[in-house]
C-alpha positions in Angstrom: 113.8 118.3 186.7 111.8 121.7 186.5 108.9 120.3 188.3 110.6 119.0 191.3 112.5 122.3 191.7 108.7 124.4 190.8 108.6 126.3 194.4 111.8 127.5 193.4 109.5 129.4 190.9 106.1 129.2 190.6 105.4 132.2 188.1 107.2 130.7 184.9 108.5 127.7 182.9 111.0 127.5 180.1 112.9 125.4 178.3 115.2 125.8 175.4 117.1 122.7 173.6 120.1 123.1 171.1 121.4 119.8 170.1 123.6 118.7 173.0 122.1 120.8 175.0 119.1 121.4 177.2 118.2 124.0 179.5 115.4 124.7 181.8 114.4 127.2 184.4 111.8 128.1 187.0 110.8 131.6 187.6 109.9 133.8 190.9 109.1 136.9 189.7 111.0 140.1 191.2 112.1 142.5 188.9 110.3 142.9 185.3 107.6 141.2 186.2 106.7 141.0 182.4 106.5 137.5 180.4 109.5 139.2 178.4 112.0 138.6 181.4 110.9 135.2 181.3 114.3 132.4 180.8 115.6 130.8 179.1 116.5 134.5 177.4 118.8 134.8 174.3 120.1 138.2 172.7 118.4 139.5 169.7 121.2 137.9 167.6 120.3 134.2 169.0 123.9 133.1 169.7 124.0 133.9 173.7 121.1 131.6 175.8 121.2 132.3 179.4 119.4 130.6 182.6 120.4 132.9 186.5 118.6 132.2 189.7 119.3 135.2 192.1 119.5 139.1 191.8 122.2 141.3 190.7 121.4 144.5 193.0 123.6 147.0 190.6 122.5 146.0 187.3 120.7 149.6 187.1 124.2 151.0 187.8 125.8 148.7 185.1 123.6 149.6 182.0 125.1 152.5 181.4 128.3 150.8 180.6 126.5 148.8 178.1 124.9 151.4 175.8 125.7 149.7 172.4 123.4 146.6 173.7 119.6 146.7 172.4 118.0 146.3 175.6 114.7 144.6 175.5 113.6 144.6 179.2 114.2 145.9 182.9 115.7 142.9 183.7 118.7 142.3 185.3 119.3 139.1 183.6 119.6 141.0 180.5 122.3 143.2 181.8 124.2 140.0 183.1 123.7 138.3 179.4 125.3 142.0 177.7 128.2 142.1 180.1 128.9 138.8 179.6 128.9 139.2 175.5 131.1 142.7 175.9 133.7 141.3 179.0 133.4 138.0 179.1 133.7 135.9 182.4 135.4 139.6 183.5 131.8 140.4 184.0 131.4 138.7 187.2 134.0 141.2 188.4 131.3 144.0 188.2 128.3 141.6 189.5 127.1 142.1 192.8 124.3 140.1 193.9 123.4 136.4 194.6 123.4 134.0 191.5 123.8 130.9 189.9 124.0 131.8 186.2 124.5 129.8 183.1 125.5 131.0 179.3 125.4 129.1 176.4 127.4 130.5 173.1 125.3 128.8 170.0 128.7 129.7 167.6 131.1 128.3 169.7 129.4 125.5 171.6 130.6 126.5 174.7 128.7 126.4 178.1 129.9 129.1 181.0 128.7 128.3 184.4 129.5 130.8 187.8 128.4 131.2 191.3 128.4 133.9 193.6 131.5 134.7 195.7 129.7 134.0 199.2 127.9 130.8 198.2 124.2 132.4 198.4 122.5 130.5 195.4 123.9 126.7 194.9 125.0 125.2 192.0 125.2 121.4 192.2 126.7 119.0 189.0 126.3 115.7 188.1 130.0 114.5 185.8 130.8 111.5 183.8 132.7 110.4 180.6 129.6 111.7 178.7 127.3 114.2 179.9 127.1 117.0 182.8 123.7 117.4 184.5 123.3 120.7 186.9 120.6 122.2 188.7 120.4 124.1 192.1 118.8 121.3 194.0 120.3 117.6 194.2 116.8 116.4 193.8 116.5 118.0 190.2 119.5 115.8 189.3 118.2 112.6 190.5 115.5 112.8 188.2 117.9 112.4 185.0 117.5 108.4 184.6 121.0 106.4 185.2 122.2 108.6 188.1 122.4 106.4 190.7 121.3 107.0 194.1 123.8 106.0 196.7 125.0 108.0 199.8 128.0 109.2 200.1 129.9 108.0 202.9 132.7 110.9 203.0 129.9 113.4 202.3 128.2 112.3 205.7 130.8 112.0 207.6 131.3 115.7 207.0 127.8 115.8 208.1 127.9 114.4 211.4 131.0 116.4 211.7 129.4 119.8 211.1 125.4 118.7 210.5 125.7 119.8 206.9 127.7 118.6 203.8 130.4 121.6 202.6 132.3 121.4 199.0 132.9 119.5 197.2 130.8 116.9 198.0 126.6 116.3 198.2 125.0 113.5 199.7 124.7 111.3 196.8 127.8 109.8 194.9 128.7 111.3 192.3 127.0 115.1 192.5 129.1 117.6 193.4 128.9 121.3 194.7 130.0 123.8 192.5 132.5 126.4 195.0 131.7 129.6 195.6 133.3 132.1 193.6 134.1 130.1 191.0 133.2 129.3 187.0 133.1 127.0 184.8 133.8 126.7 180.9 132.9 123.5 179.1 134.3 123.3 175.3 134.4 120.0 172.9 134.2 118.1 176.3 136.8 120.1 178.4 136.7 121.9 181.2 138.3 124.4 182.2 137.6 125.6 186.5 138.8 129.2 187.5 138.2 130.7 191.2 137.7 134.6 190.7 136.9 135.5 194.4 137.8 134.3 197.4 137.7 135.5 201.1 141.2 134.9 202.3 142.7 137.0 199.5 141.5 140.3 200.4 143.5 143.8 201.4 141.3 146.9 200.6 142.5 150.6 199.7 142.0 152.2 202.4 144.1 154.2 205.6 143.4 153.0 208.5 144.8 155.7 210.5 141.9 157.3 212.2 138.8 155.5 213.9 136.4 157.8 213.0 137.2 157.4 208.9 136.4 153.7 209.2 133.0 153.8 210.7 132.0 156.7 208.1 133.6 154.0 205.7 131.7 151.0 207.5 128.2 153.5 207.5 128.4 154.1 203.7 128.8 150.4 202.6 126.0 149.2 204.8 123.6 152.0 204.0 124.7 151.2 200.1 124.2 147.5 200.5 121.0 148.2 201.8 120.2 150.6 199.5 121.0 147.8 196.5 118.9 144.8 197.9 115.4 147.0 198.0 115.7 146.9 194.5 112.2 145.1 193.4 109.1 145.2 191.6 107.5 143.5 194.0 106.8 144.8 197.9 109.8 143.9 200.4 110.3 143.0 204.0 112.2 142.2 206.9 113.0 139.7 209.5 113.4 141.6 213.1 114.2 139.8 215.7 114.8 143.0 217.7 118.8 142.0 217.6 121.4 144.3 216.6 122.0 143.1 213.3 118.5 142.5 211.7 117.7 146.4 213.8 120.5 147.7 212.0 119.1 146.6 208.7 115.7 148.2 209.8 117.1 151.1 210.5 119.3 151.4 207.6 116.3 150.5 204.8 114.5 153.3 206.2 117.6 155.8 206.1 117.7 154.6 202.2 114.3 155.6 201.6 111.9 153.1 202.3 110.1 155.3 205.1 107.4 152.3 206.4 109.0 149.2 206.0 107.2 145.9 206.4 108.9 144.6 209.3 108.0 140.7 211.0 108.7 139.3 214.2 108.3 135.5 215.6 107.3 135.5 219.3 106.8 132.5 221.7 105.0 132.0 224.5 108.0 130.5 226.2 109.7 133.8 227.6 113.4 132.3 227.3 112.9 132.1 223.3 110.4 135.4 222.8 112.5 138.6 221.5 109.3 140.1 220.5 109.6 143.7 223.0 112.8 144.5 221.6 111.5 143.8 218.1 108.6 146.2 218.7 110.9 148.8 220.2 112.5 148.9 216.9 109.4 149.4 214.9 107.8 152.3 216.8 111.2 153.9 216.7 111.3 153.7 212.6 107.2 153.1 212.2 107.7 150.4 210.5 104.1 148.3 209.2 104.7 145.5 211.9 103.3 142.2 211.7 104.0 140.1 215.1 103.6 136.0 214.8 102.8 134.2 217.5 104.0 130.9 217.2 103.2 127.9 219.7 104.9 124.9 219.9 102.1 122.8 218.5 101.9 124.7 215.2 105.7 124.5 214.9 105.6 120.9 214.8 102.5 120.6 213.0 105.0 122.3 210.4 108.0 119.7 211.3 107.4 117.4 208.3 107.1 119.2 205.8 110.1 121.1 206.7 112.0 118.3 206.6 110.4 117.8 203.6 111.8 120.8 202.2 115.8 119.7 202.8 117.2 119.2 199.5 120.1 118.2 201.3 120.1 116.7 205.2 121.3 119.6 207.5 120.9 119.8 211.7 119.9 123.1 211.4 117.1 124.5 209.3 113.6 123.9 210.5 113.2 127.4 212.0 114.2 129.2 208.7 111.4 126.8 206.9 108.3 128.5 209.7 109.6 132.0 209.5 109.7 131.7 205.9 106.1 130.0 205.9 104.9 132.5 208.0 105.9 135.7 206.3 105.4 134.2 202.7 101.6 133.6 203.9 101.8 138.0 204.3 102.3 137.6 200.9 105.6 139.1 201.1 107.9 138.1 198.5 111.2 139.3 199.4 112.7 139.8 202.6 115.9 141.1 203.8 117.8 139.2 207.0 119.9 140.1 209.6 122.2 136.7 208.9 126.2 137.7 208.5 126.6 140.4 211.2 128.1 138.4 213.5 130.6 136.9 211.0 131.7 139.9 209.9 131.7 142.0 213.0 132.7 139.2 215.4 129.7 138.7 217.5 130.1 135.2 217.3 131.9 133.5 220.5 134.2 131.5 218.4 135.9 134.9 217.8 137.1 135.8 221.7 137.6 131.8 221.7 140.1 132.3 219.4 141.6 135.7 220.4 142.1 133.6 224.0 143.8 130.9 222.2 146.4 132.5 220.6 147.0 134.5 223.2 147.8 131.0 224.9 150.0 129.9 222.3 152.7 129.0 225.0 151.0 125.7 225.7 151.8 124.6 222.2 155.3 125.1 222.9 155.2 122.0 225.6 155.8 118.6 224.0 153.1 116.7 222.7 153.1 114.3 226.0 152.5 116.0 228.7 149.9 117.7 226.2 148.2 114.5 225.9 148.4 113.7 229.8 146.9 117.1 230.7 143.9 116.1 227.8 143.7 112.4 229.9 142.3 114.2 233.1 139.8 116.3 230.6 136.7 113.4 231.4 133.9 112.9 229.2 131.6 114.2 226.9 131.7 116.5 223.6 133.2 119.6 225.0 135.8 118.0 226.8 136.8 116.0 223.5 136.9 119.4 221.6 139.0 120.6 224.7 141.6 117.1 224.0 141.7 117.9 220.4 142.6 121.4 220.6 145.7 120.4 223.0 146.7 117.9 220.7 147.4 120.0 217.7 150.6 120.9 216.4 149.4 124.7 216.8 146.2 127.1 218.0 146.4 128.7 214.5 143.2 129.3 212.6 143.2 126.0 210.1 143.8 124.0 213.0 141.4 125.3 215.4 138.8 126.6 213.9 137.3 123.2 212.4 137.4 121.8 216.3 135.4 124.6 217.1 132.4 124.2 215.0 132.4 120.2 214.8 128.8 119.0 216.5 130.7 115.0 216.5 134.3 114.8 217.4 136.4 111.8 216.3 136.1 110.2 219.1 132.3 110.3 218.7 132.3 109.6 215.1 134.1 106.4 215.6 131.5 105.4 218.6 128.4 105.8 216.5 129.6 105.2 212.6 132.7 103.5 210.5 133.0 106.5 208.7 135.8 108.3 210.9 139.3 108.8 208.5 137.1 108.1 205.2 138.6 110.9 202.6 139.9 112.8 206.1 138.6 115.7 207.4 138.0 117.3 204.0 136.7 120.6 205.4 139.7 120.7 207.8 142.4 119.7 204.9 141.0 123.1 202.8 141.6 125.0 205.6 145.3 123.7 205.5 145.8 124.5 202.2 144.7 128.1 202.7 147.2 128.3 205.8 149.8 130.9 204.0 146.8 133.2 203.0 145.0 132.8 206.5 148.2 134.1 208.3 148.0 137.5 206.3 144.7 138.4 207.8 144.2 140.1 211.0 142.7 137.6 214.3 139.5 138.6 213.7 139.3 138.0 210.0 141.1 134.6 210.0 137.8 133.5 211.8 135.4 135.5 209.0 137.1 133.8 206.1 136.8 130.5 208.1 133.3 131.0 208.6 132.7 132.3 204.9 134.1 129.2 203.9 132.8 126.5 206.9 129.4 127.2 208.7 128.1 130.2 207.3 128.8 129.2 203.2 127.9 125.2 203.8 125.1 124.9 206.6 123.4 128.8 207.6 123.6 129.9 203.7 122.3 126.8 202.4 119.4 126.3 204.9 118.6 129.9 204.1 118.4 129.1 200.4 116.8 125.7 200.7 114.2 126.5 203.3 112.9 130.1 202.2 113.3 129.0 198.7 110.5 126.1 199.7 108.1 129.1 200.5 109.6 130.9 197.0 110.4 133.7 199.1 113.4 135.0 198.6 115.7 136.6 201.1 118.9 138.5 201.0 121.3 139.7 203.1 123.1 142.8 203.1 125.7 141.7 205.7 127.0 139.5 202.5 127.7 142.3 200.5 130.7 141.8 198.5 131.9 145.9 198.9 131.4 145.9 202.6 132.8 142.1 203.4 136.4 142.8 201.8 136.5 146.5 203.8 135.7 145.2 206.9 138.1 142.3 206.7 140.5 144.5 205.9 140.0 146.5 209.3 142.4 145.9 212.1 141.9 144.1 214.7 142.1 146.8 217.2 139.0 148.6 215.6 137.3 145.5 215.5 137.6 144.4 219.2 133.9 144.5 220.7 133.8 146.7 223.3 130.6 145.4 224.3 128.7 143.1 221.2 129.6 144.2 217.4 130.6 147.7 218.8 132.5 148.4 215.6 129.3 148.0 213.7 127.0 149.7 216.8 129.2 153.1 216.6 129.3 153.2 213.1 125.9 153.7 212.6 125.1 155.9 215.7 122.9 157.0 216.9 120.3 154.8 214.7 120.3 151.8 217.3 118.6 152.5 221.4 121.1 151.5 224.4 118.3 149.1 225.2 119.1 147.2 221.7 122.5 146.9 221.8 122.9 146.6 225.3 120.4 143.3 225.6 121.2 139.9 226.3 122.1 138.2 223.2 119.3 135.2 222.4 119.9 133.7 219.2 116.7 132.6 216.8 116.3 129.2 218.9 113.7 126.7 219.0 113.2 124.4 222.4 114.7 121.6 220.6 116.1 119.8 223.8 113.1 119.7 225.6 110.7 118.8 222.1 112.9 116.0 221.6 112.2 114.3 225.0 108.7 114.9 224.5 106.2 116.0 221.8 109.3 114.2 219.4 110.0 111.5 221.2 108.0 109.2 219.2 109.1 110.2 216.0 112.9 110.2 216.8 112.9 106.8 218.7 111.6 105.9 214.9 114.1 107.0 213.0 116.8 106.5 215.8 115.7 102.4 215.0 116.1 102.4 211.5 119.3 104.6 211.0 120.6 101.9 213.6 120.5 99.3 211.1 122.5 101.1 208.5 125.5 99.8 207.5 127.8 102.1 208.7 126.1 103.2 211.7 126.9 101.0 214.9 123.3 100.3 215.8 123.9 99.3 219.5 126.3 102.3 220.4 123.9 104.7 218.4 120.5 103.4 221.0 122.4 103.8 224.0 123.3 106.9 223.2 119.8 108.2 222.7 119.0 106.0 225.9 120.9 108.2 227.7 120.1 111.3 226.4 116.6 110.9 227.2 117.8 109.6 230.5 119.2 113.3 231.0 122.8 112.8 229.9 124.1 116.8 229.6 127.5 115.6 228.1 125.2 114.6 224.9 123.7 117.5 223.2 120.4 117.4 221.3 121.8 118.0 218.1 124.0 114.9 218.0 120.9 112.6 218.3 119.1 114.8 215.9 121.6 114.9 213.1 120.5 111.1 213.2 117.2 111.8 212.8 117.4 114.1 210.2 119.8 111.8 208.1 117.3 108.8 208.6 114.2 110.8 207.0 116.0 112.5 204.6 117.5 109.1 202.9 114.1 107.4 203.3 112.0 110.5 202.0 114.4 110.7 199.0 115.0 107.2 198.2 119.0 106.9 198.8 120.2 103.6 198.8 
């Protein structure tokens, strides 16, 4: 299991074994870089053993609290071992960081499992009548003999829905996600399941009176958040794409004290995809130690397999996080912070004004249901205009009924073209939503959308391709947009604070004057690769391949699935690139991995 999860950490190996029980962990070295910090790591008594992938930014702040512990190292996976032995599971409550972590008590034979709020570091579990298998990778677990590998059929539906698999389900039968937020206590074979966070419970302390008194507010938690994640005993980075977000970060890291930052941009040759001027505005502004990397198209997918290599789990979406990584990891940079969250948390998303727009045509959902359906009959064909049927045809425009139309990549009506797997289980994702209705409505707009995101896209496809393609490098990157302090202030703010202006203006005025007119004022790009135009051409071959095989599938119908790629390399603009390429990816990943 270690050994197929060793990029994950390539510095150390341990193991420790107590009856029942068996634990083993792969290290990447980042803070106490001494063999002593090495895990498995028990308490000087012997009784606590723990195992944590991640980092726990205030665990400097948090020692104090736990002077009557005999520390041993720097580490903060000591800390998180003597807060757990003095509060309990209450010590996630003071935890912030990323982590997957795992405490065994010797004297009571009892096994404590947790996972970060957001979802950062994964946590997957193999359950029957007489054993539990977890690891942070599926592939770990279907090295443990008798776990058979099937696909599950509900799990990829979800998949084509969304292009990645969300809670509670993995791609093989049987292994399950562990949710975010949430731990686990195992005890003379029972379990007992508690969620401690979650982001549609949230109302911070705060008056919200006075404009100016947020931003100071907003300022302060991003500079502390920065502040917390250059915590390291190794040198760190950072992605700048010359956006507002990762310039913010930029910005921000030097203003907490790291005065030349190692910054890294990917340019292109193609001028619609290259952001690289506005990245290099940034780093003369804060001299940063700037590395450019030119990347052409032919090294990209020269890189191609082994990215998809990399996917422990099959996602649409990915591949560019696996050649960023590559490339900065090859600078030998070790940690790196990212830009990712700002536009979930400061609405720079589309889906936000989409949704704003919606409600504020609520009216329409006051006509009957038929003349709702005649207007959707005139709609024609193609994706968009299915999204644009589905959205009429719901019983309201509120958040758990919209927001899952949204970001689908395959509506029904698609899903039942191409596959038999359409009304397997339902739309799990879609029926959570539901159940969080009550506590949805309490939020402002805005925020409905952030805790849909938190627990949709961002938590089950742009967190997890983050984590399973930069862990693949073992580089490890954080984000300080996912900081639990700052996430539950800002979506607490009103909405009329939070109403862009011009692009993430609530977060652009509250750090003025750190970020040029020229920055925030650009055209907004998006990290994109050429995908439409690589899968007609230098791809073509190798997704008429898989597009053949997935086609004889059994739950794939073959003949609807070839015409449809037909006629998207025919030029058909009602069929996007990722619907054919979600098929591609699937195809590879079962073969590469075996799955029956």
């Amino acid at each position: 299991m270690t050994d197929s999860m060793f990029h994950r950490g390539p510095d150390a190996e341990g193991f420790f074994i107590d009856r029942e029980l068996g634990l083993g962990h792969r290290r990447l070295s980042i803070i106490d870089l001494s063999a002593s910090a090495n895990q498995p790591f028990q308490d000087v008594t012997g009784r606590y053993t723990i195992i944590f992938n991640g980092e726990i930014y205030n665990y400097v702040e948090l020692k104090p609290f736990l002077s009557d512990y005999p520390f041993r190292t720097h580490s903060d996976t000591e800390v998180i071992l003597a807060g757990y032995i003095k509060w309990g599971d209450r010590c996630l409550s003071r935890l912030r960081g990323m982590f997957t972590l795992i405490i065994w008590d010797k004297q009571e034979r009892e096994l404590f499992i947790a996972r970060d709020r957001l979802g950062v570091k994964p946590l997957y579990y193999f359950l029957d009548e007489n054993r539990i298998v977890f690891a942070s990778e599926v592939r770990a677990i279907s090295k443990v003999g008798n776990i058979p590998k099937k696909i599950d059929k509900t799990a990829v539906a979800e998949y084509f829905r969304y292009q990645s698999i969300g809670f509670p389900f993995s791609p093989i039968e049987r292994i399950r996600q562990l949710e975010a937020g949430t731990w686990l206590k195992i005890k003379k074979g029972y379990i007992q399941k508690q969620k401690y966070w979650d982001p549609t419970d949230k109302n911070f302390d705060f008056e919200f009176t006075n404009k100016k008194d947020v931003e100071d507010k907003i300022r302060e938690l991003m500079l502390q958040s920065v502040k917390r994640r250059l915590v390291s005993d190794v040198p760190v980075g950072a992605f700048l794409s010359g956006g507002i977000d990762s310039s913010a970060v930029v910005a921000l890291m030097v203003e907490a004290g790291d005065r030349t930052p190692n910054t890294f941009n990917i340019s292109f040759d193609e001028s619609e995809f290259d952001e690289s001027k506005y990245a290099e505005i940034i780093a003369k502004k804060f001299n940063t130690n700037h590395t450019q990397i030119r990347l052409r198209s032919h090294a990209m997918l020269d890189e191609l397999n082994h990215a998809l290599d990399a996917m422990d789990t099959p996602s649409g979406d990915g591949i560019n996080t696996y050649v960023v990584s590559k490339a900065i990891q090859d600078k030998g940079i070790r940690v790196a912070l990212s830009g990712v969250g700002g536009d979930e948390l400061f609405a720079g998303y589309p889906i936000f004004l989409n949704y704003i727009h919606l409600m504020q045509k609520r009216w329409i959902w006051d006509a009957p249901k038929l003349f709702r359906n005649l207007a959707g009959a005139f709609l024609g064909k193609g994706e968009r205009k299915d999204r644009m049927r589905q959205l009429l045809m719901m019983p309201s425009p509120n958040i758990e009924n919209s927001y899952p139309v949204f970001r689908q990549i395959l509506s029904p009506v698609s899903l039942i073209k191409l596959t038999n797997l359409n009304g397997i289980d339902e739309d799990t994702f879609s029926n959570q939503l539901k159940q969080k209705k009550a506590a949805l409505a309490k939020l402002p707009f805005y925020s409905q959308v952030t805790a849909a995101e938190y627990l949709g896209y961002t938590q089950q496809t742009l967190l997890k391709d983050i984590d399973q393609m930069s862990m693949a490098q073992s580089l490890e990157i954080r984000e300080p947009f996912f900081d639990q302090d700052l996430v539950e202030f800002v979506m607490s703010v009103p909405d009329h604070y939070k109403a862009p202006i011009y692009p993430k203006s609530l977060l652009v005025e509250s750090i003025k004057p750190l970020l040029p007119a020229e920055i925030v004022h650009r055209k907004k790009q998006g990290f994109v690769f050429p995908w439409n135009q690589w899968i007609r051409t230098d791809l073509r071959t190798f997704c008429d391949q898989n597009i053949s095989r997935m086609a004889q599938r059994d739950f794939v119908h073959g003949d609807k699935l070839k015409f449809t790629w037909k006629s998207f390399l025919s030029g058909d603009k009602n069929i996007r690139w990722v619907e054919v390429w979600s098929f591609v990816v699937l195809n590879y990943w079962m073969e590469k991995n075996g799955i029956e």
